[in-house]
C-alpha distance (Angstrom), angle and dihedral (degrees) to the residues before:
residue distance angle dihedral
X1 . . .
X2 3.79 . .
X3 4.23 120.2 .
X4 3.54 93.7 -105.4
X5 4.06 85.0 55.1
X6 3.62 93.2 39.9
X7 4.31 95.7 45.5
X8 3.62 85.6 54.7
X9 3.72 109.4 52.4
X10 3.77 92.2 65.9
X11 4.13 97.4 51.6
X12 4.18 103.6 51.4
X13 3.96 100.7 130.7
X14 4.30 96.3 177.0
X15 4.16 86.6 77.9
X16 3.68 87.4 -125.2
X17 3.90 125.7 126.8
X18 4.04 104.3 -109.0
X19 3.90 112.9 -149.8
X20 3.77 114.0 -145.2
X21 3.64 109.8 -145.2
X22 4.00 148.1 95.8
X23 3.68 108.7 -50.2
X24 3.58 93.2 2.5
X25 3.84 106.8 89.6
X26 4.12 136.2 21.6
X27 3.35 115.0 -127.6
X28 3.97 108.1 175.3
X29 3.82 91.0 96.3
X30 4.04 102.0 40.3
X31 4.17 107.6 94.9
X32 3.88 106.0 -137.2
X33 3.95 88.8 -108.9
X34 3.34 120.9 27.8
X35 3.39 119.2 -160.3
X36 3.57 121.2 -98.2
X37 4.52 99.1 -111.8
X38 3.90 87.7 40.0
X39 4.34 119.0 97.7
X40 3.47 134.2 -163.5
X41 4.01 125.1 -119.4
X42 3.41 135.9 177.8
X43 4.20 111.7 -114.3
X44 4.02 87.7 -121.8
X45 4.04 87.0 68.5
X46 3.92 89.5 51.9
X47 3.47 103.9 46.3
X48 4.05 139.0 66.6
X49 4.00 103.5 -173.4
X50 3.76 117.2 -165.9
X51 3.77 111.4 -121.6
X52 3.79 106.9 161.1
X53 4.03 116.4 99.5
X54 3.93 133.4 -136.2
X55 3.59 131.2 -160.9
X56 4.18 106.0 -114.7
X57 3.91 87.7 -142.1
X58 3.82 80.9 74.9
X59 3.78 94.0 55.7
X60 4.06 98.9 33.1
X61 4.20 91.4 147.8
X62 4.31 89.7 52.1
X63 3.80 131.5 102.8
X64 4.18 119.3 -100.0
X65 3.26 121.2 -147.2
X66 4.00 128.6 -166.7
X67 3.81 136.0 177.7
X68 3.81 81.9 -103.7
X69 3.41 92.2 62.9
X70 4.48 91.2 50.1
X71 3.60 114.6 81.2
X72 3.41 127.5 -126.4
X73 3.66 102.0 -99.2
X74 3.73 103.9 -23.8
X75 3.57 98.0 106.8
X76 3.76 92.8 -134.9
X77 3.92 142.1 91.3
X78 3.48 114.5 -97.8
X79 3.89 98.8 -161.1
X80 3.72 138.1 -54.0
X81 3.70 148.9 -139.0
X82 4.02 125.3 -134.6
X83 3.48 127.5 -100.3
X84 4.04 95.6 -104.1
X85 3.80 84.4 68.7
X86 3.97 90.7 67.7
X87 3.90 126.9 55.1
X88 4.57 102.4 179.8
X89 3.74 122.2 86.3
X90 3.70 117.2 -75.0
X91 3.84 148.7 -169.0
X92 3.75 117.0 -111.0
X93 3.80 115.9 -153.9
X94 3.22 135.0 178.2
X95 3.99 136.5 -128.8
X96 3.78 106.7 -76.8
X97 3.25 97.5 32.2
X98 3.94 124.3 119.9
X99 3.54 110.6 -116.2
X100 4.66 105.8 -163.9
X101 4.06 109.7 -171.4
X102 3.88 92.4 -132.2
X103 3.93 92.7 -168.8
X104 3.72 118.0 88.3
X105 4.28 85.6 -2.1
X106 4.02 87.4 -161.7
X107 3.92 98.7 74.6
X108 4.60 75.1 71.7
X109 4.25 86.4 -128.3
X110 3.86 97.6 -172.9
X111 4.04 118.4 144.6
X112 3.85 137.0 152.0
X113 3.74 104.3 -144.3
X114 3.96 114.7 -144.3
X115 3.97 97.7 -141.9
X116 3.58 127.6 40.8
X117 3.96 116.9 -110.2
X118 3.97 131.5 130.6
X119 4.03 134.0 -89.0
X120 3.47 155.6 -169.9
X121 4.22 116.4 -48.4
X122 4.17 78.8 -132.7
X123 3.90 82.0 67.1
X124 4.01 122.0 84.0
X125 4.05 112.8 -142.6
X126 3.89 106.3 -149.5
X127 3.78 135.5 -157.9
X128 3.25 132.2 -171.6
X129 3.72 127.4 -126.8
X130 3.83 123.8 -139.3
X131 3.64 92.2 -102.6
X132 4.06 95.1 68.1
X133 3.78 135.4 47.2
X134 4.00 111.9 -117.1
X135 3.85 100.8 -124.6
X136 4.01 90.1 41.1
X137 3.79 92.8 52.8
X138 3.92 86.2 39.6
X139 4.04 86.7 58.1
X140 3.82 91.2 45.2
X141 3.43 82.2 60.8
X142 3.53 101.9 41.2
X143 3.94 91.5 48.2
X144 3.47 111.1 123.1
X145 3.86 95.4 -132.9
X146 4.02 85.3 56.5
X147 3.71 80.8 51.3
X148 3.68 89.1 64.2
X149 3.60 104.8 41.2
X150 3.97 92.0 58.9
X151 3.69 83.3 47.0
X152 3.47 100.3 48.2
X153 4.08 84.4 46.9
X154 3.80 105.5 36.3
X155 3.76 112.8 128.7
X156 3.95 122.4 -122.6
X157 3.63 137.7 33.3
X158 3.96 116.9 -114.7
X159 3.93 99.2 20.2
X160 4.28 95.4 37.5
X161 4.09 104.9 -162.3
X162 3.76 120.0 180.0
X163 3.46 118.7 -103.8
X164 3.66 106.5 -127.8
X165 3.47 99.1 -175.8
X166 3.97 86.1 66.3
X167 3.62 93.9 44.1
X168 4.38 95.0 53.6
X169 3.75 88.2 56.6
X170 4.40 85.0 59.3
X171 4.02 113.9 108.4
X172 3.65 112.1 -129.3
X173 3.81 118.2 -159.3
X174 3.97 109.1 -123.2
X175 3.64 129.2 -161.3
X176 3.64 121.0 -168.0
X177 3.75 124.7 -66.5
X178 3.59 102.5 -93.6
X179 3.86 93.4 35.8
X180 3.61 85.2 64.7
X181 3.55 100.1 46.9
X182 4.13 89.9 52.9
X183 3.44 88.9 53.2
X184 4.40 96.2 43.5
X185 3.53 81.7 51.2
X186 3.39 106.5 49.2
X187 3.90 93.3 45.1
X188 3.98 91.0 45.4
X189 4.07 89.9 51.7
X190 3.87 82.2 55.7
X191 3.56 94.5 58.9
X192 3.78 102.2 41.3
X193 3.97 82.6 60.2
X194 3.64 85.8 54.3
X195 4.15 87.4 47.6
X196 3.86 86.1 44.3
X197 3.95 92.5 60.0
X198 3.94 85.9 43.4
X199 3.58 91.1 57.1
X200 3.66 92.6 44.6
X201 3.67 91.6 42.6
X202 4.34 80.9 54.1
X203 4.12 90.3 48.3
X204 3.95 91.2 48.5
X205 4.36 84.0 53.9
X206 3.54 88.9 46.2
X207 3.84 93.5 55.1
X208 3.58 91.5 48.1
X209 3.42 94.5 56.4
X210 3.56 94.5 45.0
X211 3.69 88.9 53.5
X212 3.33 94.4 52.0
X213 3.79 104.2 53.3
X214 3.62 92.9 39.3
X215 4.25 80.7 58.9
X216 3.75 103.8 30.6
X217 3.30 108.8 23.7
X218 3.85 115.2 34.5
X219 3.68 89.7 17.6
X220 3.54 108.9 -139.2
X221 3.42 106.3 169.1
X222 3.86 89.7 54.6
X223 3.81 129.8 90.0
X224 4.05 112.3 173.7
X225 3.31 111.6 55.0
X226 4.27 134.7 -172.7
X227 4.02 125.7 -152.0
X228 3.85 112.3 -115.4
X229 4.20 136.8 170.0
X230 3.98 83.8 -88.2
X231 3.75 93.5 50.8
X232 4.12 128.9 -101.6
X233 3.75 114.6 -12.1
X234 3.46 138.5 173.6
X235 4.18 120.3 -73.8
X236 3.79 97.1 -106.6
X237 3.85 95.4 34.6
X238 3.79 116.0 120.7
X239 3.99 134.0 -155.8
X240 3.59 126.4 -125.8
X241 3.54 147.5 167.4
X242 4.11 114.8 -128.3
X243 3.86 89.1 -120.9
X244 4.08 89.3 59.8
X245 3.79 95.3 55.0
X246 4.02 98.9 38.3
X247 4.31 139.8 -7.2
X248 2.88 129.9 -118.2
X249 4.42 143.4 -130.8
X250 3.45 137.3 176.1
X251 4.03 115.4 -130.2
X252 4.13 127.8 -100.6
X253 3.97 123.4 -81.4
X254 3.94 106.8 -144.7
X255 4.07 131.4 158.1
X256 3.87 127.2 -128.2
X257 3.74 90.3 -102.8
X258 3.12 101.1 62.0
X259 3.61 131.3 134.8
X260 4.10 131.0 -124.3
X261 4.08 139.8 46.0
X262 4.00 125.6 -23.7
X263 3.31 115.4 -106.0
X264 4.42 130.7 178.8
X265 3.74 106.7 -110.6
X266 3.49 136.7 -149.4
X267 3.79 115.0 -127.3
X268 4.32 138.6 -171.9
X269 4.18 88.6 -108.0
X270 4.32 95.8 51.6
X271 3.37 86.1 51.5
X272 4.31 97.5 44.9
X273 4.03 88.8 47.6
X274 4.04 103.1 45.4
X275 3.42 142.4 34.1
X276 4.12 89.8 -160.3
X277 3.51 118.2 40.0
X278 3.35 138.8 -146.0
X279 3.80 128.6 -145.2
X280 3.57 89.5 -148.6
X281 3.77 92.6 73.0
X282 3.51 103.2 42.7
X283 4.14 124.8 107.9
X284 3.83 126.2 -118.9
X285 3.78 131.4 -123.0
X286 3.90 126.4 -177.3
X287 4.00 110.4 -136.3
X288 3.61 134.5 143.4
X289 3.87 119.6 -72.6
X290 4.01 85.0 -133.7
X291 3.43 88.2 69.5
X292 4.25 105.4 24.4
X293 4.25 79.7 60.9
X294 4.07 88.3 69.3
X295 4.14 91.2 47.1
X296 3.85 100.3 44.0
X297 3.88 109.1 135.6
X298 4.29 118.0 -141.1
X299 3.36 137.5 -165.9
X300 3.80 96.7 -97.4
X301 3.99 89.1 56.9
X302 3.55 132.8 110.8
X303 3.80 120.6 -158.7
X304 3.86 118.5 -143.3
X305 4.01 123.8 -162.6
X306 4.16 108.2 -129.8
X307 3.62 91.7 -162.1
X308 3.97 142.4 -1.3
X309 3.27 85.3 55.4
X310 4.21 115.9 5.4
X311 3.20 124.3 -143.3
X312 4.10 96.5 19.8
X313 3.24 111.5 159.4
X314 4.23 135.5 -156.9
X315 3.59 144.7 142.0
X316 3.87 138.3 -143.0
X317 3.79 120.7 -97.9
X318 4.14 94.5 173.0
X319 4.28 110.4 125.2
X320 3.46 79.5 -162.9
X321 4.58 101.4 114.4
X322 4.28 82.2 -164.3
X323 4.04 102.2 128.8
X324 4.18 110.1 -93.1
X325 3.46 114.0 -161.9
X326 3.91 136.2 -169.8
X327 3.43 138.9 -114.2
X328 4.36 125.9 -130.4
X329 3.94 84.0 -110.0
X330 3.92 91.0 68.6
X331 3.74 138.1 69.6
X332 3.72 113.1 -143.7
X333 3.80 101.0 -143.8
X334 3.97 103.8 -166.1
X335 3.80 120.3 -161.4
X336 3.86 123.4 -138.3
X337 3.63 96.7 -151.3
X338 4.04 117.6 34.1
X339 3.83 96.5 -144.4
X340 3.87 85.5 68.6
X341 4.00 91.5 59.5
X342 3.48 101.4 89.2
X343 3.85 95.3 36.1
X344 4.26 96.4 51.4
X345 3.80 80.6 48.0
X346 3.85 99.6 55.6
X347 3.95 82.4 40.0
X348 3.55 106.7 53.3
X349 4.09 84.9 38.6
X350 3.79 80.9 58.4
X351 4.03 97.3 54.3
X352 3.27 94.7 34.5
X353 4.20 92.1 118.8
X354 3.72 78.1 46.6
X355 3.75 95.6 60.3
X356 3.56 96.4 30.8
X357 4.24 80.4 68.2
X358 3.49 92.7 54.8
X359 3.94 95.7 55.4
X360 3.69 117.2 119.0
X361 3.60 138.0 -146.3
X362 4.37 131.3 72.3
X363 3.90 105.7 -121.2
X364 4.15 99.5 22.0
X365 3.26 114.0 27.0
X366 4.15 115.8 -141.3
X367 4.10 132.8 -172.3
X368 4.01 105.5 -134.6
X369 4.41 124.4 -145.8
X370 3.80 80.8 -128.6
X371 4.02 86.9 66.3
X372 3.65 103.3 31.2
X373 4.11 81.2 55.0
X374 3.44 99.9 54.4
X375 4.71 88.2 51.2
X376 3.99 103.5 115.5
X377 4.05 115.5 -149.8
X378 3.33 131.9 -174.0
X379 3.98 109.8 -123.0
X380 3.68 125.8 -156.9
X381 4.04 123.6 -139.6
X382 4.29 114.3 -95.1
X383 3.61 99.7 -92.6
X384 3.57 95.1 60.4
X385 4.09 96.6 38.7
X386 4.15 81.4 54.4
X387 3.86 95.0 52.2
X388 3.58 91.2 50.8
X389 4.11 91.7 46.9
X390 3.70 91.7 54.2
X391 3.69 85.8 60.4
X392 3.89 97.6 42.5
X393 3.63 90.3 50.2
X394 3.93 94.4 55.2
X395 3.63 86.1 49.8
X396 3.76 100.4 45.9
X397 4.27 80.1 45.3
X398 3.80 91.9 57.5
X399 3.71 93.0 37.3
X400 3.94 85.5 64.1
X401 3.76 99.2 44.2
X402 3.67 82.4 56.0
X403 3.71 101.8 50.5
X404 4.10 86.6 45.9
X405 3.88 92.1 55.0
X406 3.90 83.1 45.9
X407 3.83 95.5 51.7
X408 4.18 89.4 44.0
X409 3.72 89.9 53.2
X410 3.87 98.0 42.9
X411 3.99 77.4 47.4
X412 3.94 93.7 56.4
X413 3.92 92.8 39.5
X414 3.96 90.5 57.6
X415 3.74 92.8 43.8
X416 3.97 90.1 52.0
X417 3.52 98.8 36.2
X418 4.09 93.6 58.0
X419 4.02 85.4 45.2
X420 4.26 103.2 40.0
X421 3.88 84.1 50.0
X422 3.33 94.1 56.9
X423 3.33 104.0 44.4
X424 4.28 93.8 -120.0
X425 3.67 79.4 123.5
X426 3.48 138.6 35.5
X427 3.50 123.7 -135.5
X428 3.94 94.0 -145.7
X429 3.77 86.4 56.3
X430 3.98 94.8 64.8
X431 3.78 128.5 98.0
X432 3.49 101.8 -159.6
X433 3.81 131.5 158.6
């Protein structure tokens, strides 16, 4: 009998004889040594999951939630849509509950909504039982090793769900009631600091854009004005077409067996979910440097979605000089003059509905060069494009701080999480602030 065997023998909690064997027990979740006041307990006695459906024309006026709206292991809810946008059965939750993204289980989809609403069938709704406290058993879930058990087990090839008929047979190491609430807590406080720099992150995009249509667009600051094809602008505004201030390329095809170097690529969904991006999030692809040469993204770029959603628009805000390529599902929109960057940003973020109008195709709809070409902006002279800048940069400069304190935390939640649950640490033994 090996220790793990031996440690566990002495902690079962359900009253049932546990057979040690292949196939017989899960082990990803069980610490080598548990300590002595914690149990074990199979995930079926913990949870109550919500399996009944409702039509959403009964619920028109309530939140929807969909695994596009999860992010991929931030253990929050990135937005949502209503329940008039969706017409197939759905779960209702409420708030509290523990919503797990059950298709593709790898992309770690784990969030506790704050409001009740409905969502997606590919969605598990979670409860609680009186034997576990609600953020503990939402880490449990949210554990990455968890992560890779209903992975590892998921049923089906192409569309991957987890199995959760495998995962309510897994032990889960419990500590007392209160031990587990300290630690829930603790983790959860982490991660509404991380939703407190998202928020702030939001307000600092918000001012920007405020900025720039008081500016730009209703032109505030200006006084003598001139009649033009777009309407009145100001005196010393010019017109131009997008081609005469930047060109234009649409991003490199590949396949996952390709050849060559590994480079950080620029894809449809960084683009949809920030204006500013960050290296640090982006996938990798191997291709050949021959070709990644003709794709390499700088500063003075602008990256454009083709479909999803044409005619999104965002920029890098890396300091990392590593090469950062992009994807077939982007147009690279390069500008002549660098002063203009920020401005043909906050512009084409502006007529984005615009653009999004003028996207062709029937199935998948796609945003062509030949259209973005023929957009007409007004431009304002240097001294005024530089003003604005300076403020753009301080955002985009507090914007990063804010994502690095975000990725630091999400860091030191992880790292805890795998140790608290285990028991290699205490939670009474931490000083933390």
């Amino acid at each position: 009998m090996n220790k793990t065997q031996a440690t566990l023998e002495g902690y079962i909690d359900s009253g049932e004889k546990m057979e040690i064997g292949e196939n017989k027990i899960h082990y990803e979740l069980i610490p080598e040594e548990i300590p002595s006041e914690w149990s074990l307990i199979k995930l079926k006695n913990l949870v109550k999951r919500k399996t009944s459906r409702i039509d959403p024309e009964d619920m028109v006026d309530q939140k929807y939630v969909s695994l596009k709206h999860m992010g991929e292991g931030e253990a929050r809810i990135l937005k949502c849509d209503t329940a008039e946008d969706v017409s197939s059965a759905k779960y209702n939750f409420k708030s509290g509950d523990i919503l797990f993204g059950k298709l593709r289980p790898y992309f770690r989809k784990v969030a506790i909504p704050k409001f009740d609403g409905i969502c997606s069938t590919d969605i598990n709704v979670i409860r609680p039982t009186d034997k576990v406290d609600r953020n503990f058993l939402f880490y449990s879930l949210f554990r990455e090793d968890f992560i890779d058990f209903a992975t590892k087990t998921s049923t089906g090839t192409r569309m991957p769900r987890a199995d959760w008929k495998k995962l309510d047979e897994m032990y889960i190491a419990l500590p007392r009631k209160k031990i587990q609430e300290k630690i829930g807590n603790l983790l959860y406080e982490l991660d509404e600091k991380i939703e407190v720099n998202n928020r702030l992150n939001q307000l600092l995009g918000d001012l920007a854009e405020a900025v720039f249509k008081e500016w730009f667009v209703d032109f505030g600051p200006y006084n003598d004005f001139k009649e033009s094809e777009l309407g009145d602008i100001p005196e010393m505004f010019k017109i131009y077409n997008l081609s005469e201030i930047g060109d234009f390329r649409n991003g490199i095809n590949y396949s996952a067996d390709e050849e060559g170097r590994k480079y950080d690529i620029v894809n449809a969904r960084d683009v949809i979910h920030n204006r500013f991006i960050d290296r640090k999030e982006l996938d990798s692809v191997t291709v050949p440097e021959k070709r990644a040469n003709k794709y390499e993204i700088k500063e003075e770029d602008i990256l454009i979605s083709r479909s999803a959603v044409p005619g999104k628009p965002a920029t890098i805000i890396s300091e990392n000089r590593d090469k950062i390529i992009f994807s077939g599902f982007i147009i690279r929109f390069r500008i002549k003059n660098y002063y203009l960057h920020n401005y043909a940003l906050f512009q084409l973020n502006r007529l984005e509905r615009i653009l999004s109008s003028k996207s062709e195709g029937t199935t998948l709809k796609n945003i062509t060069q030949k259209t973005l070409k023929n957009i007409v902006i007004p431009v304002p002279p240097k001294d005024e494009l530089n003003k604005f800048n300076d403020f753009i940069t301080n955002v985009k400069n507090k914007t990063k701080v804010l994502k690095d304190s975000s990725e630091c935390l999400s860091k030191i939640r992880d790292t805890l999480l795998s140790k608290l649950m285990s028991g290699e640490i205490r939670v009474n033994d931490l000083e933390i602030k």
